[in-house]
ZAMARGU-4260 file (C-alpha; in steps of 0.2 Angstrom, whole numbers, plus 5000, padded with zeros to 4 digits):
<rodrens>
0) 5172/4831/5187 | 5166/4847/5196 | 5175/4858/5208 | 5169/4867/5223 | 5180/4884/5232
5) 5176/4879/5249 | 5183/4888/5265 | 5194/4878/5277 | 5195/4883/5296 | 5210/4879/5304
10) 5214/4874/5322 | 5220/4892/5326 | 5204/4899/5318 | 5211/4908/5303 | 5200/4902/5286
15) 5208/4896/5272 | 5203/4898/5253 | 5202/4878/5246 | 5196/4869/5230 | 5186/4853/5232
20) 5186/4841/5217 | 5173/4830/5216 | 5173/4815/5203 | 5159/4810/5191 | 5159/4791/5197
25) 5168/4790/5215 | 5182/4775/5214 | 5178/4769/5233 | 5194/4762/5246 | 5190/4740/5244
30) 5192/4740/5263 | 5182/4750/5270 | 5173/4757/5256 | 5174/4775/5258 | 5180/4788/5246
35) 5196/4790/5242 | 5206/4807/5242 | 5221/4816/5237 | 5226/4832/5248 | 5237/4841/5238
40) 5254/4849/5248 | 5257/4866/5239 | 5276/4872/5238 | 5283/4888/5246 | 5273/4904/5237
45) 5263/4893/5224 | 5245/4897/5224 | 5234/4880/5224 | 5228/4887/5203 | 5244/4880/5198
50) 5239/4860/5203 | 5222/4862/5196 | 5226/4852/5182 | 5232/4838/5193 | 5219/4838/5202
55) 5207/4837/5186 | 5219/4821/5182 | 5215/4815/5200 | 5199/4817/5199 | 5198/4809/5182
60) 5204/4792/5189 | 5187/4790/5202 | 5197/4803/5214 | 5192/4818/5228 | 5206/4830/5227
65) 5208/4847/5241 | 5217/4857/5238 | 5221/4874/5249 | 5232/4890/5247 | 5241/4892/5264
70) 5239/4907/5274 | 5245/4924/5267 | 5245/4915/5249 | 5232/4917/5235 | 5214/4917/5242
75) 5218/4915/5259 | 5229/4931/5260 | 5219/4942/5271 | 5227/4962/5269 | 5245/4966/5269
80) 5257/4953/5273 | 5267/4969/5281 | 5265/4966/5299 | 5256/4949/5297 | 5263/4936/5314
85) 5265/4916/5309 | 5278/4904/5308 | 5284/4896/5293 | 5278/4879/5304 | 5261/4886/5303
90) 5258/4881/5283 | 5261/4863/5289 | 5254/4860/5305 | 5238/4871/5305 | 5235/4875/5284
95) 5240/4856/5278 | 5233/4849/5295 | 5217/4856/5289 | 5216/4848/5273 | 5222/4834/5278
100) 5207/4833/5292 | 5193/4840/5281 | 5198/4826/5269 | 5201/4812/5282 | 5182/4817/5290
105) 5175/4810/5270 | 5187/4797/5267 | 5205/4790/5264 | 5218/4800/5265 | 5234/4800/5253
110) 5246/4815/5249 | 5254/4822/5235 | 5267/4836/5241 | 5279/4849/5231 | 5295/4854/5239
115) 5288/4861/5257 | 5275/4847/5255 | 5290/4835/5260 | 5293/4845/5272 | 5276/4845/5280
120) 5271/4827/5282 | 5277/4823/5300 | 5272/4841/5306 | 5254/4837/5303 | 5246/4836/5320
125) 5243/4817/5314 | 5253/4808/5301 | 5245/4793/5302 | 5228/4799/5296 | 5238/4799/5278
130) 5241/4781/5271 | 5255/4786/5258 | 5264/4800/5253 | 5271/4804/5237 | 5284/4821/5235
135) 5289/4830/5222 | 5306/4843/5220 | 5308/4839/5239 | 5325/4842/5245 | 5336/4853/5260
140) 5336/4870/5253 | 5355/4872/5257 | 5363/4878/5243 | 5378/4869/5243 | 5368/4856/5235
145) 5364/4866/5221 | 5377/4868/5205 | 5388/4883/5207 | 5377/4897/5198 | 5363/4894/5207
150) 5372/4893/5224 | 5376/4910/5217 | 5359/4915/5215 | 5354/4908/5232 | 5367/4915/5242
155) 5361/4934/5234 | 5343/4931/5239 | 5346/4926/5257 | 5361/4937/5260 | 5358/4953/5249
160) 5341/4956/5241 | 5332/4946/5257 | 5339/4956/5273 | 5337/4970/5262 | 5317/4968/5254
165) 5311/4962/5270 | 5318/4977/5279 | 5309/4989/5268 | 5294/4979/5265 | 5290/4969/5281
170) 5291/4953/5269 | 5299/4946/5255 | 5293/4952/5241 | 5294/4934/5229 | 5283/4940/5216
175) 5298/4952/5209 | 5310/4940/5209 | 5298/4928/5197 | 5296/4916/5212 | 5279/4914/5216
180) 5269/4925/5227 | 5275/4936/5240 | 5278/4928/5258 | 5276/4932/5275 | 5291/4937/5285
185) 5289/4923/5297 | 5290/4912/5284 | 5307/4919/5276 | 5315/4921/5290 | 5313/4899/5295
190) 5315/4897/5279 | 5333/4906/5276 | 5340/4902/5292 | 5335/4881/5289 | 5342/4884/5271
195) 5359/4888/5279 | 5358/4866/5284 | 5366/4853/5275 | 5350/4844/5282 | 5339/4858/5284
200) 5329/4860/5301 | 5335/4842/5304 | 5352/4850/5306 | 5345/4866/5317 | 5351/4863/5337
205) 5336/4877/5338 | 5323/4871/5353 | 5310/4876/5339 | 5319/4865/5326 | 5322/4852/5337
210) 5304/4847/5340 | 5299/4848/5320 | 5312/4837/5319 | 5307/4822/5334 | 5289/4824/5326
215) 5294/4814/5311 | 5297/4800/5321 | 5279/4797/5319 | 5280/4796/5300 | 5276/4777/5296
220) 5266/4775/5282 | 5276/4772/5263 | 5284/4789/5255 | 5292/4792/5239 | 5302/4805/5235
225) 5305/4811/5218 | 5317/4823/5210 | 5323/4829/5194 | 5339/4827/5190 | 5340/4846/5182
230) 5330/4851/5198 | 5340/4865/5204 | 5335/4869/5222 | 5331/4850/5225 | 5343/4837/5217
235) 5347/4820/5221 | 5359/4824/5235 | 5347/4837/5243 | 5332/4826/5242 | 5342/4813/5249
240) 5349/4824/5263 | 5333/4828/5269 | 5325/4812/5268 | 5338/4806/5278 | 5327/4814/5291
245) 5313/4800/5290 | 5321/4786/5302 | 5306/4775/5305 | 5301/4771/5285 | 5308/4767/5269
250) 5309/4782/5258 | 5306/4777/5240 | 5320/4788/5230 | 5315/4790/5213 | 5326/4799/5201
255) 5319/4808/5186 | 5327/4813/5168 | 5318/4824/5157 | 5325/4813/5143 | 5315/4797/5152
260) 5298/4809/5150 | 5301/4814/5134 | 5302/4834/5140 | 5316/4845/5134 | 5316/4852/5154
265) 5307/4847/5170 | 5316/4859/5184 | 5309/4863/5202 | 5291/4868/5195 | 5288/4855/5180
270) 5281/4840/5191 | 5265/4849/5191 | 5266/4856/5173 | 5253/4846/5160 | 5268/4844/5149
275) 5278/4832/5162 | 5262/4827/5170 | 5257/4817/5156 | 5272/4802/5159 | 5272/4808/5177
280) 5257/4810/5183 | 5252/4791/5180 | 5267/4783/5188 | 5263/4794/5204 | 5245/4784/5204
285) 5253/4768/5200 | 5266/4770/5215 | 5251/4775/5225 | 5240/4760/5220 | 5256/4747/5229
290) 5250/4757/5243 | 5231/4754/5244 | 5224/4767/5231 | 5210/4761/5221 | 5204/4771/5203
295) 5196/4767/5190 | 5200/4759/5176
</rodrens>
């Protein structure tokens, strides 16, 4: 296995820092006999350094992998994020897009999301150039899924410290909170006001909302969706909530116990810890295989 930094170009021109993985011996699609790839679908403010072991696993069954850090993250932050313009949407529909086309140009596409990656799938400019998708701590965001200390917890972020940070700063400052990287105002600002949704933007009577929300009538192709049940932003209810969303496929809901894995705690970040990854990660090929993914033995 080697791995390349690369630089995306998206639609809108901005470029974005990626990680190519290449495979020693390629496991090819029995179709059509091209290669096969895994774009990864980063969370909110998680730099694409944190799936490089999955990506190594990926890539140790026969698999490309591509993964990219969205604008304003990690190697694609250009500058200050004070004053910086996009829309949360932007991640999805111009950063993933990207991926998703870069790896669709060399082969067969199937994604692997985290949380926003669930999110993303039917605002890529073309679902259907992804054959299955499988997601990870996916759910609505709205805290009243979420046990009672961390709506707590929630509430104070978007109502206290939030308004506040991003006042002062011109972003919200994640970082100092132990939540990742810092993120752009856009992207708080969508991302507090669908949090505040049973059903997140599926619930938002918004113009902007309601045409995220008609795109995923295009979604088609198999999806699963797995949480933890000690997954504290996205448990079974919120995950089920949102999937809720996806009217034209069957959502594969897949329920996870850190007892079942034999991990004292898997939470909101663990599917993509080694730890977790070693039961997990093989189940997520396996459920990709009933979906057309070939690797090698």
């Amino acid at each position: 296995m080697t791995s390349q930094d690369i630089l995306l170009n998206t639609a809108d021109g901005y470029k974005l820092s990626a990680t190519h993985y290449t495979p020693q011996q390629a496991a090819l699609d029995p179709t059509s006999g091209r290669a096969q790839y895994i774009v990864i679908g980063c969370a909110t403010a998680v730099p694409r350094g944190f799936y490089k072991r999955f990506c190594e696993f990926a890539a140790s069954l026969g698999l490309y992998a591509i993964v990219a850090d969205y604008r304003g993250i990690g190697g694609s932050k250009q500058g200050s994020l004070k004053g910086f313009k996009m829309d949360y949407a932007d991640w999805s529909v111009q950063d993933l897009g990207a991926a998703v086309q870069y790896a669709h140009e060399r082969g067969e596409v199937y994604l692997v999301g985290h949380s926003l990656g669930g999110h993303a799938l039917g605002q890529l400019p073309d679902p259907s150039l992804i054959r299955a998708a499988y997601f990870c701590g996916s759910g609505a965001g709205w805290a009243g899924w979420m046990p009672l200390a961390e709506r707590i917890k929630v509430w104070c972020l978007w109502n206290v410290i939030g308004p506040v940070a991003t006042t002062l700063l011109g972003y919200q400052p994640m970082s100092k909170f132990g939540m990742g990287e810092d993120i752009p105002l856009g992207v708080y600002r969508d991302w507090r006001r669908w949090c505040s949704f049973p059903r997140y933007f599926f619930d938002d009577s918004a113009l902007d909302a309601k045409v995220i929300a008609a795109k995923f009538d295009r979604v088609r192709m198999p999806v699963a969706a797995c949480v933890s049940t000690d997954d504290l932003w996205a448990p079974p209810k919120s995950r089920d909530a949102f999937f809720s969303g996806y009217k034209h496929t069957n959502v594969d809901r897949i329920d996870l116990t850190a007892v079942e894995l034999g991990v004292e705690q898997i939470g909101h970040m663990g599917y993509f810890r080694k730890e977790v990854g070693a039961a997990l990660w093989p189940q997520i090929m396996v459920w990709l295989q009933k979906s057309g993914l070939k690797t090698q033995a």
